[in-house]
N, C-alpha and C positions, 0 to 999 in steps of 0.2 A: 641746544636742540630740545624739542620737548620727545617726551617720554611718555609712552602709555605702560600701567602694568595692571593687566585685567588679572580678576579672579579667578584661577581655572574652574574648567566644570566636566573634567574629568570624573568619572564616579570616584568617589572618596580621597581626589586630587587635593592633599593642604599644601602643597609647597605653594612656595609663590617667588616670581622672576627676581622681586630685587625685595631686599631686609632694608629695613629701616637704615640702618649702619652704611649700606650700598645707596642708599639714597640719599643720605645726609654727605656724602665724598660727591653725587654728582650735583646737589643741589651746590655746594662749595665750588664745584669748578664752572657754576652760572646756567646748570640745564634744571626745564621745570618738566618735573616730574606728577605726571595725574597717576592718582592708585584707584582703583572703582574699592568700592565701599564693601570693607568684610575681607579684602584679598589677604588678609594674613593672618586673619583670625584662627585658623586651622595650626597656622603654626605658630602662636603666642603673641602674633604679634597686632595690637588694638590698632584701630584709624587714627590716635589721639598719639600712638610712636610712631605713624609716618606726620603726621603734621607737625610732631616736634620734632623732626628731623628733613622738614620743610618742601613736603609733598602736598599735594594738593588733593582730598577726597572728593571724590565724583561717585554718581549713584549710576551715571547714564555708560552703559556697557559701550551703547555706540561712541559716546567721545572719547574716553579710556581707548578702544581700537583706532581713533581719527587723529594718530602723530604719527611723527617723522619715523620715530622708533618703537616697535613695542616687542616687550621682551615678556617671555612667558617660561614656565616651564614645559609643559605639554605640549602636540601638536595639537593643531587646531582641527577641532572635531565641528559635522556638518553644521552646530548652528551657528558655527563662526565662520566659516565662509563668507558670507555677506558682508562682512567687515574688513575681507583682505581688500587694498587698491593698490593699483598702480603708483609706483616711487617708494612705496612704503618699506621700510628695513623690516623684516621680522629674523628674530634671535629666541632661538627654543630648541628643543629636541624634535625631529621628526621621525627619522626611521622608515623615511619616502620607501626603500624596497620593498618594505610589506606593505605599501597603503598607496594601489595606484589612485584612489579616488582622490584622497588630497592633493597628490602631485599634481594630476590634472586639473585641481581646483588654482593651486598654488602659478602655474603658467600661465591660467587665464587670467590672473588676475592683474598681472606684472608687476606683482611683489619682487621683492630681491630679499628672500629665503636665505639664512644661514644657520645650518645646525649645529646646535654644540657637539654632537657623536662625531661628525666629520670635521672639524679644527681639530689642524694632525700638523704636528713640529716636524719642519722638513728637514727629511735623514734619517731622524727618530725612528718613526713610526708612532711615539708617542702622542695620545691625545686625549689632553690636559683637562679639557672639558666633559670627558666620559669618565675618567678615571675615581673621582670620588662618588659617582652614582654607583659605578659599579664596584667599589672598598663595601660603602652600605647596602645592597644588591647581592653581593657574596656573600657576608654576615647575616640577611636576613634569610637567603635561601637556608640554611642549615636550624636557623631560629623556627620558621617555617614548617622547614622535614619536620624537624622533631617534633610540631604540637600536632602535624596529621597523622602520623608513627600514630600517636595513641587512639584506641581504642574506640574512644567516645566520638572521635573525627570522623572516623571511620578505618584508622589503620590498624596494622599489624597488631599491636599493642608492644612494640619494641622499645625500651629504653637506650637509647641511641650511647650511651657509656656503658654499660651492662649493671652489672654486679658482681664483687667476686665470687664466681663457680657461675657465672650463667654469663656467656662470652658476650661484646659488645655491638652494635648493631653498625652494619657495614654501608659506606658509605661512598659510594660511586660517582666522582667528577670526570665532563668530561669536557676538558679545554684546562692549559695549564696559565692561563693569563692572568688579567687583574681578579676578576670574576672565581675563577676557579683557585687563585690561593688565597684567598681571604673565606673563603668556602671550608677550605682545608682548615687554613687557622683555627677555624670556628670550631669545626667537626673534631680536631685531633684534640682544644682544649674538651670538650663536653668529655672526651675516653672515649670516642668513635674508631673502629676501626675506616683506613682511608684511602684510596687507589685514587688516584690523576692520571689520566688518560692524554697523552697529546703530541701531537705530530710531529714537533720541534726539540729536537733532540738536546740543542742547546739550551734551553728551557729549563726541560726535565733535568740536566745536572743543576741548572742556576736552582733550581727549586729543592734539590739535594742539599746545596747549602746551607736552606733555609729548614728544612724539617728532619733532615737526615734520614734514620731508618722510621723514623712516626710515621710515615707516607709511605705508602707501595706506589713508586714511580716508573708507567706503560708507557709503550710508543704505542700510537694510534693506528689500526689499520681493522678490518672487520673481524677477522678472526678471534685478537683481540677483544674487542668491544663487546660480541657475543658471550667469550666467555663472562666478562666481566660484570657485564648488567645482568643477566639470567639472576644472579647469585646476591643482585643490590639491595637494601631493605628500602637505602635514599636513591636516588639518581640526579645529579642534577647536573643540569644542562648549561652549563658556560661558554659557548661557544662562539666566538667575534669574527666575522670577514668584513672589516669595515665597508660599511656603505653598502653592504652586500645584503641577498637573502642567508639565512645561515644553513647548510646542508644539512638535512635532515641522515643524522649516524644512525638513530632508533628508527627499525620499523615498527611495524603493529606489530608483525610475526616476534620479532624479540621481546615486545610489550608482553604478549601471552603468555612470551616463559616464564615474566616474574612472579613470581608469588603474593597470591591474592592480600592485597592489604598493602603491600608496598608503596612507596609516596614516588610520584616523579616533581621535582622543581625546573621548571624551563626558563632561564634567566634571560636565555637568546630569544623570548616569545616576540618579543617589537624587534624583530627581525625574522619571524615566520617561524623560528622556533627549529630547533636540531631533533624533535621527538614526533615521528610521523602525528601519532595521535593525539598532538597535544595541541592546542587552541586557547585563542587570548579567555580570561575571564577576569573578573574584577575584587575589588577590595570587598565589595558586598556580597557576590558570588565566587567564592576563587577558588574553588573545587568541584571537580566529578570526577565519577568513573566511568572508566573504560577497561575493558579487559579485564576488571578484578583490579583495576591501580588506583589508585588516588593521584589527580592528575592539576597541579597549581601552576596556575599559568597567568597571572596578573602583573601584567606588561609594567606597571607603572610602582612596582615594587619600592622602592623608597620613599612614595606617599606615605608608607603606614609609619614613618618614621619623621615626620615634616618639619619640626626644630632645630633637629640634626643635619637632614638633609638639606634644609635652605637653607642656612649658611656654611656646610661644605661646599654648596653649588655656588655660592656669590663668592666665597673666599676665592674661586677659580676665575670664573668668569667677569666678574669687575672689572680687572685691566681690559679685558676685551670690547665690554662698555662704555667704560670712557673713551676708548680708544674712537671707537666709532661713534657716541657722543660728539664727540671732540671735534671728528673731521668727517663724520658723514663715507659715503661711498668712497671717499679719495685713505680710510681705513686699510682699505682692500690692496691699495697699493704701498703702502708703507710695511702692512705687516701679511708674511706670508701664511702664518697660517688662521687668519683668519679668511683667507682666499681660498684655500682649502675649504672650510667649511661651506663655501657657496654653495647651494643644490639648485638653485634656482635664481635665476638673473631677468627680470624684464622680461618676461612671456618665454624665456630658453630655460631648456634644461641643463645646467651644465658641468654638474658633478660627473668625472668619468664613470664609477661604479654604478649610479644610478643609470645615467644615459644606457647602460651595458644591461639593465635591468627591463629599462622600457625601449627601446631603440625606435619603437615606433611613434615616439612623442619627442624626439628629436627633430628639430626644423634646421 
């Protein structure tokens, strides 16, 4: 099969779909892979280590987009539209519930769309292609709080461990999942005080096992949550309804309680975000205020980390590549959860959560 892997052009986007390593396994099993020129630069990786690992460098954006398969990490933003066509496999992240413009770009075009968020292991609920963005996504939210906490950012000027006699800065999660304990891990190593907030009761003990008394472990419901964020110095927003928008827990009105300086981290923001107030923003812009808060909302979080991040993403996703390398659309029926990840098939919509999202672009 041949293979497109364009350069994203996401604002300060360096991952990129396939590492050299992932490209030298599909060039062995007989697929030619085009990389457009510079796609891995961002994350270490020169045109001279996809050629020695037997990719093809191309300068032209449009051929790079013009194969069978093109894998990306980003969704495709408007001035890539032009580039989707009919038959074409795309393999990336969308997050279609926040973005009806794409979706309805991505139907007209009769692409057959598959996100790595929605490849979900049936029974599990597990889903293998979200899970290491969001390990690095957890880790950097708390990385993050901390450097707008100071002062100079414009936060609180809180040290997120304290000091001893000057007590430690408190740390508000709310979703107990992959997002939210790797959050915690973070937070409880720096000496953050740390509350998890979440609906799933069996959870919160599984999550007991793991941090014991270090973690203050909440069931979720409003009462709750009001108390708990008024009082936050972090807040950060972990919250996953696959395939879904994420409910907004935070209104304004709770925003106003926090104390001027306070940080919010919205992890759930490429899914519309769990914090009324809060709104995408980017790796070159990724804060304002609102209310007195310091408010980081840049969807594409693990870019600022891009050598780590692309190849924890191809360590996942590879099999799923070749897979569909291999056998093209008859992929779909072999393996079920990349069947799962369909959001779009040939001008339909046909992921259930989406469809549930747009019912109106259902044919």
């Amino acid at each position: 099969m041949e293979i497109g892997v364009p350069k994203e052009t996401k604002d300060q986007e360096f991952r990129v779909g396939l590492s050299p390593s992932s490209v030298r396994v599909l060039t062995e099993n007989g697929h030619t892979i085009k990389v457009e020129t510079q796609a891995g630069n961002g994350a270490g990786f020169t045109d001279a280590d996809y050629q020695q690992a037997g990719a093809q460098i191309v300068s032209s954006v449009a051929e790079v987009w013009h194969q069978e398969l093109v894998i990306k990490v980003k969704e495709p933003i408007a001035s890539e539209y032009q580039f989707l066509q009919k038959g074409q496999l795309l393999f990336t992240y969308l997050h279609l519930a926040a973005n009806r413009t794409l979706t309805e770009h991505l139907i007209d075009s009769g692409v057959t769309a598959i996100a790595y968020e929605t490849v979900e292991q049936p029974g599990s609920n597990k889903l293998p292609l979200l899970t290491p963005m969001s390990i690095i996504a957890g880790r950097l939210a708390v990385q993050f709080g901390a450097r707008y906490l100071e002062r100079q950012q414009g936060g609180r000027g809180i040290l997120l461990g304290g000091v001893p006699g000057v007590r430690p800065g408190k740390v508000v999660i709310l979703g107990g999942g992959v997002v939210g304990t790797e959050a915690a891990r973070i937070a409880v190593g720096m000496g953050a005080s740390v509350q998890i907030i979440d609906l799933n009761v069996d959870r919160l003990a599984y999550l007991e096992t793991i941090f014991g008394s270090r973690v203050e472990l909440l069931y979720s419901n409003s009462a709750q949550i009001e108390a708990t964020v008024s009082d936050a110095d972090l807040l950060i927003g972990a919250v996953l309804v696959p395939g879904r928008k994420a409910p907004i827990l935070v209104p304004r009105s709770l925003v106003k309680s926090m104390r001027s300086g306070s940080v919010i981290v919205d992890v759930a923001v490429d899914q519309g975000g769990c914090v009324e107030t809060l709104h995408p923003t980017s790796h070159t812009h990724p804060t304002y205020v609102d209310e007195g808060v310091v408010h980081y909302g840049v969807p594409n979080m693990p870019g600022a980390v891009p050598w780590t991040a692309t190849q924890a993403l191809n360590n996942s996703t590879l099999p799923y590549i070749l897979q569909l390398a291999n056998l093209g659309m008859k992929a779909l029926e072999f393996n079920s959860s990349l069947a799962c990840g369909v959001n779009v098939d040939r001008h339909q919509l046909v992921h259930p959560a989406i469809k549930e999202v747009f019912p109106d672009l259902v044919h």
